[in-house]
C-alpha positions in Angstrom: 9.2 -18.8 19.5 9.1 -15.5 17.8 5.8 -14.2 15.1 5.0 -15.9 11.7 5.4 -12.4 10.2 8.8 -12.6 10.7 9.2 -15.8 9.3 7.7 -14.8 6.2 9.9 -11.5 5.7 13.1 -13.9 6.5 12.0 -16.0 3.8 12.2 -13.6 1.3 15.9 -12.5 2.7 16.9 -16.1 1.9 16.0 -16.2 -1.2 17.5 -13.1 -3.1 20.3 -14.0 -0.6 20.7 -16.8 -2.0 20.6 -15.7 -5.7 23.3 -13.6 -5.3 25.7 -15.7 -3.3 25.2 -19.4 -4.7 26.4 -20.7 -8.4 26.3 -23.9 -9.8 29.0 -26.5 -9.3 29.2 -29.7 -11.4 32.0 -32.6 -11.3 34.4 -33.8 -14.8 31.3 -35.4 -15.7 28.7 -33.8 -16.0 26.0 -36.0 -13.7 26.5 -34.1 -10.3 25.3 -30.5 -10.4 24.3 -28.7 -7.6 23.6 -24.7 -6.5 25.9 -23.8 -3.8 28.3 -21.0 -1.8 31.9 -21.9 -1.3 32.6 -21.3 1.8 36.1 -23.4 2.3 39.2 -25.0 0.5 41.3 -26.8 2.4 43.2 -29.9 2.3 42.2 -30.5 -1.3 38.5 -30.5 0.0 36.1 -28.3 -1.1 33.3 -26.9 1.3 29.9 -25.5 -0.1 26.4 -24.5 1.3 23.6 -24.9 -0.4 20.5 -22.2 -0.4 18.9 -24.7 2.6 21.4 -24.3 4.4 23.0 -27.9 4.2 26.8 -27.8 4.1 28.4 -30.3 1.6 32.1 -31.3 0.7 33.6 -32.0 -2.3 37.4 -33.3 -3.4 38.9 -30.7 -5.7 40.2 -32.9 -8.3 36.6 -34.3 -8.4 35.0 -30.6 -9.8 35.0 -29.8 -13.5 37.6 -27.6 -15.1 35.9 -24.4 -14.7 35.1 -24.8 -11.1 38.8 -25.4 -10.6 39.4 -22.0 -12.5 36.8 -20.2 -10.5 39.1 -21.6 -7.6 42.2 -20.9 -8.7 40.7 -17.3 -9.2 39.5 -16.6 -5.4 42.3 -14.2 -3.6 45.2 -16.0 -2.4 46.8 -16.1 1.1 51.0 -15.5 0.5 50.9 -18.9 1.1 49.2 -19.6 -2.2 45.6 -20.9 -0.9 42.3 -19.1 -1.0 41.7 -16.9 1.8 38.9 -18.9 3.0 41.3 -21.5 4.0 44.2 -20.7 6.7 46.7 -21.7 8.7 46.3 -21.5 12.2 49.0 -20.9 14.9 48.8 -23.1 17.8 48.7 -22.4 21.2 49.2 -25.2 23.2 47.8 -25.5 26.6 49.2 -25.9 29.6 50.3 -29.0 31.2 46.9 -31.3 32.4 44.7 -28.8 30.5 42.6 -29.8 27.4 39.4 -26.8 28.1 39.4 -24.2 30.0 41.9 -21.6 30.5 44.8 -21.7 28.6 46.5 -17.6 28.7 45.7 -15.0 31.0 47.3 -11.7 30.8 47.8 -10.1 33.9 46.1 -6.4 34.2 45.1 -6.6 30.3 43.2 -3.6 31.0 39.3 -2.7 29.8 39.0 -2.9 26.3 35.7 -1.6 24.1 36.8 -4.1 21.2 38.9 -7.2 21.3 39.8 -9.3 18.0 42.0 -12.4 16.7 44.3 -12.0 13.7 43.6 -14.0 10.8 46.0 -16.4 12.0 45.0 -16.8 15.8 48.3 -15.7 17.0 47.9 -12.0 17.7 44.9 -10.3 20.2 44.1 -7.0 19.3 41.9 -4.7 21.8 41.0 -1.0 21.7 40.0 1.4 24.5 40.2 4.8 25.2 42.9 6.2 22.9 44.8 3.0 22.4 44.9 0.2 20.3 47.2 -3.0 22.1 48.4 -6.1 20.6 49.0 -9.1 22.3 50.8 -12.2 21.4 48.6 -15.0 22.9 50.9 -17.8 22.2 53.4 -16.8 24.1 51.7 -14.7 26.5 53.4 -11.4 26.0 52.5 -7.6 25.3 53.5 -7.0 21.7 52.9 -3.3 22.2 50.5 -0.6 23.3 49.9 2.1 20.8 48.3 5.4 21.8 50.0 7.6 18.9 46.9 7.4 16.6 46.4 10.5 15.0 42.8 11.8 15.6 41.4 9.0 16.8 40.7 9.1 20.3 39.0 6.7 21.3 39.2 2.8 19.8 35.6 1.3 19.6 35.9 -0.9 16.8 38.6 -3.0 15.4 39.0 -5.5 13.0 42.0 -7.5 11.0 42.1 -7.5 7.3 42.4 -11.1 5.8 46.4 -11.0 5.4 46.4 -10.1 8.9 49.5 -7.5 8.5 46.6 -4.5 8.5 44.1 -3.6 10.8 40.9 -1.1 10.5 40.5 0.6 14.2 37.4 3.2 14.5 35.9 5.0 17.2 35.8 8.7 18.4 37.4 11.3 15.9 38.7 9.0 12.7 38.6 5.6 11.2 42.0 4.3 10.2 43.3 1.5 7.8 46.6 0.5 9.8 49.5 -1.2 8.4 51.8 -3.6 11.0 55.4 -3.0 10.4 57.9 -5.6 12.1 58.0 -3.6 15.2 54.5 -4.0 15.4 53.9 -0.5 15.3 51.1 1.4 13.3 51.2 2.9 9.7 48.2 5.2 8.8 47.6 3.6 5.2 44.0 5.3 4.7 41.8 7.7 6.7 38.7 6.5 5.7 35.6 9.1 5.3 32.9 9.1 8.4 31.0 11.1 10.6 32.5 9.5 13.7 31.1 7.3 16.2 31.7 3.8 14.7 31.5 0.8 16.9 30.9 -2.1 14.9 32.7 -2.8 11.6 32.6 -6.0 8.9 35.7 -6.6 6.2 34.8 -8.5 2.9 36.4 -11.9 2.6 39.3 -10.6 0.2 40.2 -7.7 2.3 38.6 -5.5 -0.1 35.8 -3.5 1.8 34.5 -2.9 4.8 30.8 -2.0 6.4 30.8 0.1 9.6 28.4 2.1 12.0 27.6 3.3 15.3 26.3 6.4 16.8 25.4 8.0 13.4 22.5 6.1 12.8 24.1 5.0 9.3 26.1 2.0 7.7 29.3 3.2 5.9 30.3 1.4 3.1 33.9 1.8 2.1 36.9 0.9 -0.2 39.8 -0.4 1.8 42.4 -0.6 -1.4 41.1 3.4 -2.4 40.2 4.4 1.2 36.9 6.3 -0.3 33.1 5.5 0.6 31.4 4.1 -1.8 28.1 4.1 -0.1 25.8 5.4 2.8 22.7 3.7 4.4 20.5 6.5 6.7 17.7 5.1 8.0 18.1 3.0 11.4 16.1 4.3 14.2 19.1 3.7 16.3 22.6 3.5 16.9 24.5 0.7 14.6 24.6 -2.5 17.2 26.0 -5.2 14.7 27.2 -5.3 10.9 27.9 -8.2 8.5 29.5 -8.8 5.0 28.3 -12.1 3.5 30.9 -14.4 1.8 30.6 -12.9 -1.8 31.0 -9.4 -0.9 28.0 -8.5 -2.7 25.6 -8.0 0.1 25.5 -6.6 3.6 23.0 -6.7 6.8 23.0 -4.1 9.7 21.0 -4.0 13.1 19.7 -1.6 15.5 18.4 -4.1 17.4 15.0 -3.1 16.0 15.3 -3.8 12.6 17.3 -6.1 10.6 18.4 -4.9 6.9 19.6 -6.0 4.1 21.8 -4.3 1.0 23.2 -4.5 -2.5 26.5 -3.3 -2.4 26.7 -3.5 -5.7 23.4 -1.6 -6.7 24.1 0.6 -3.2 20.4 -0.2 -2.2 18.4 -1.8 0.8 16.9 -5.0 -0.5 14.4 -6.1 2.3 14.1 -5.6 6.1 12.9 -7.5 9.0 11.4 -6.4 12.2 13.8 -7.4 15.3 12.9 -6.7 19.1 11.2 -3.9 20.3 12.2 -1.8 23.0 15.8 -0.5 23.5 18.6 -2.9 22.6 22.1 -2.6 24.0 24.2 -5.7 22.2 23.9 -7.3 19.1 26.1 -9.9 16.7 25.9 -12.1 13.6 27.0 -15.5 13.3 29.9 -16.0 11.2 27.7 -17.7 8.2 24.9 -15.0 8.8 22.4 -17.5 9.5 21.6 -15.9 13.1 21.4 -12.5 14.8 21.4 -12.3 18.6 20.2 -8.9 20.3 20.5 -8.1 24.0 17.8 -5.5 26.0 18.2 -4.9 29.7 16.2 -8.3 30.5 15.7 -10.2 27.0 18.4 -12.2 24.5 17.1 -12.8 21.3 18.4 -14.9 18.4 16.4 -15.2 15.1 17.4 -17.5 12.2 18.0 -15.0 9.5 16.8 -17.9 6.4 13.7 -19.3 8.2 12.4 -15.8 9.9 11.7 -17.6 13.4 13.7 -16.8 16.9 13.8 -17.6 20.2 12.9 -14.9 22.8 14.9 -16.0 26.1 13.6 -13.8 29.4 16.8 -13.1 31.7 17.6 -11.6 35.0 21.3 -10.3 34.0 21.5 -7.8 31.2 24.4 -9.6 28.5 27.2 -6.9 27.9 28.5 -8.3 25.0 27.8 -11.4 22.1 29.5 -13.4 19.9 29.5 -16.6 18.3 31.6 -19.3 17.7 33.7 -19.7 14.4 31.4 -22.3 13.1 28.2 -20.2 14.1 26.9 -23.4 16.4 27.2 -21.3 19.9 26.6 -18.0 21.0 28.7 -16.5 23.7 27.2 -13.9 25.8 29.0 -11.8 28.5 27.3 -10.9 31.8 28.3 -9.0 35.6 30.7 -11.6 35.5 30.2 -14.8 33.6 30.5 -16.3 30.5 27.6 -18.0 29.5 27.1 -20.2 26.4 23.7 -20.6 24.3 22.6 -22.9 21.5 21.1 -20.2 18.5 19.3 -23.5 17.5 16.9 -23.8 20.0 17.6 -21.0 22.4 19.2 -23.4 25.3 21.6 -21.6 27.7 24.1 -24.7 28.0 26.7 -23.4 30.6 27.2 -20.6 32.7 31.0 -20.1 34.2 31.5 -16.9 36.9 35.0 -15.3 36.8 34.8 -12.8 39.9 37.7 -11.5 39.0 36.0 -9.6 36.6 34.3 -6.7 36.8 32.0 -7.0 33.7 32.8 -9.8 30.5 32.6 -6.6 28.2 34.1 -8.4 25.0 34.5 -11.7 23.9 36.0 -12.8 20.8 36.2 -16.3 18.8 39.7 -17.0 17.5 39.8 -18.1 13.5 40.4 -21.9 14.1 37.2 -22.4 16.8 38.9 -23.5 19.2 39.5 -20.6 21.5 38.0 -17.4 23.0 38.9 -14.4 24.6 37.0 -12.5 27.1 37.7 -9.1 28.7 36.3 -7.2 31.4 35.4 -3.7 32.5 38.0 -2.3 34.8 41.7 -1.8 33.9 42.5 -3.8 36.9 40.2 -6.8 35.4 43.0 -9.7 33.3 42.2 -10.7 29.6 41.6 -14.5 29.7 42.3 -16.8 26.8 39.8 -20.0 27.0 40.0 -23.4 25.1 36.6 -24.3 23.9 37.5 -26.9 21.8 40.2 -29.9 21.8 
């Protein structure tokens, strides 16, 4: 268990956190009130956190006539429902098979980022001077492009909620794409940097975007105008993880030394926390922001972002790459060449699974429903696997 000092600093993230992010929800009566963040509609059930932490539901109907309006307000899918709720594709496994592996593609190649579409239907991956698409259920190469203007090198990728654009960063230029029908690329924004990005965050309406790498800053940007609204100087390091909270309003960034948090709005840093000391290769929030995981050559650490306190796990293999699951329950974390699985909870390595066939699991990803991920290795020999985690 990590210091009380870090406890105490996390408690104060929690709360202006919370502040920002939560309003108050009341039913067509008036007796149930409560402070909460929507997180979900879906099914005519409504899905809120409170500032503990505690996830409640509520049916839709049930909610007073302004809550429906601040509903009916949220952006909208083309199917009509808020983008917090989505359809999912299916990819059905194969015959016998209900976890496990369910796609493989043959010589996927090394990739330095690998993403789901919004949907969970299409596998983006970047590397080198490429960005490749992938149709997972159907197991086929959409297309490889390497025209891509000046960037040269993909490091970061990451589809916009209506999953027809894509941001792709790296080496020389970060991009707002557009998908035609051929699946090729459309530059729609060059978006201003001073290069190096490897990790980058979209707002849940599409709207903006956090990024940073090598320059030691978080970028702050305007996907609709394609200008930078904001720069954050300051880390001691390179950029290892960034995250966008469900408002939009706020954003946290790691080093892996230091965890901070901003107003996007007021284009400030609101608090920070003190993280792991020593260098730190790998880092990645959970999809609620609730935990941070960093990697060093021997250590994997995961703190609870709300309470402060961690776990500090001592391990052999160094952990090329992190990510956790959809519902932020499990951490994946990528070794020589296994996939191992951790509980942020308490810190518990659950499973462990070797794939000699790879050379490294350089990238993993979570698809959009849960209930698959994707891992990639290190050598353009290696194959992309697809994996059911979940029945």
């Amino acid at each position: 268990m990590l210091g009380r000092g870090i406890a105490a600093m996390g408690l104060a993230l929690c709360v202006v956190a919370s502040a920002v992010m939560a309003r108050e929800w009341t039913d067509q009566t008036g007796k149930f009130k409560t402070e909460a963040e929507f997180i979900s509609l879906k099914d005519g059930i409504v899905k809120l956190r409170k500032p503990d932490g505690k996830e409640i539901t509520v049916p839709q109907d049930k909610l007073s006539y302004s809550d429906q309006a601040f509903l009916s307000k949220l952006p909208k899918t083309s199917s009509g429902t808020p983008l917090a709720a989505r359809d999912f594709v299916e990819i059905k496994p194969p015959e016998g098979v209900t976890l496990g592996e369910v796609r493989r593609f043959k010589k996927g190649g090394a990739a330095s980022c690998l993403v789901f579409s919004p949907d969970g239907a299409t596998l983006a991956s970047g590397f080198s001077g490429s960005l490749t698409l992938r149709n997972v259920p159907q197991q086929k190469l959409l297309r490889k492009n390497e025209k891509l203007g000046k960037l040269y090198s993909v490091n970061a990728c990451a589809f916009l909620p209506d999953g027809n654009r894509i941001l792709a960063g790296g080496s020389g230029a970060v991009y707002v794409f557009e998908l035609d029908a051929l699946e090729q690329l459309r530059v729609v924004h060059s978006l201003p940097s001073s290069g190096g990005l490897a990790h980058v965050a979209i707002s849940r309406d599409g709207s903006k975007a956090v990024g940073g790498g090598s320059e030691d800053k978080l970028f702050y940007w305007d996907l609709n105008t394609g200008k930078m609204l904001a720069s954050f100087a300051g880390f001691k390091d390179e950029i290892r993880a960034c995250y966008i909270t469900p408002s939009g309003k706020q954003a946290m960034a790691t080093d892996g030394a230091t965890l901070r948090l901003f107003d996007l709005a007021e284009k400030k840093e609101i608090e920070s926390m003190d993280l792991m000391t020593g260098y730190a290769y790998h880092a990645a929030f959970s999809p609620d922001g609730q935990y941070v995981a960093v990697s060093s050559r021997d250590k994997l650490c995961i703190w609870n972002t709300i309470s402060g306190q961690g776990h500090e796990i001592t391990y052999n293999r160094r952990q090329l790459s992190l990510c956790f699951s959809t519902d932020s329950q499990m951490l994946f974390s990528g070794d020589d060449n296994s996939l191992n699985e951790w509980e942020p909870a308490t810190g518990e390595r659950l499973k462990s699974t070797k794939y000699d066939e790879l050379t490294n699991v350089t990238q993993i990803a979570c698809s959009p429903d849960g209930r698959h991920i994707a891992i990639a290795g290190g050598s353009s020999s290696n194959d992309m696997i697809v994996l059911r985690i979940a029945e």
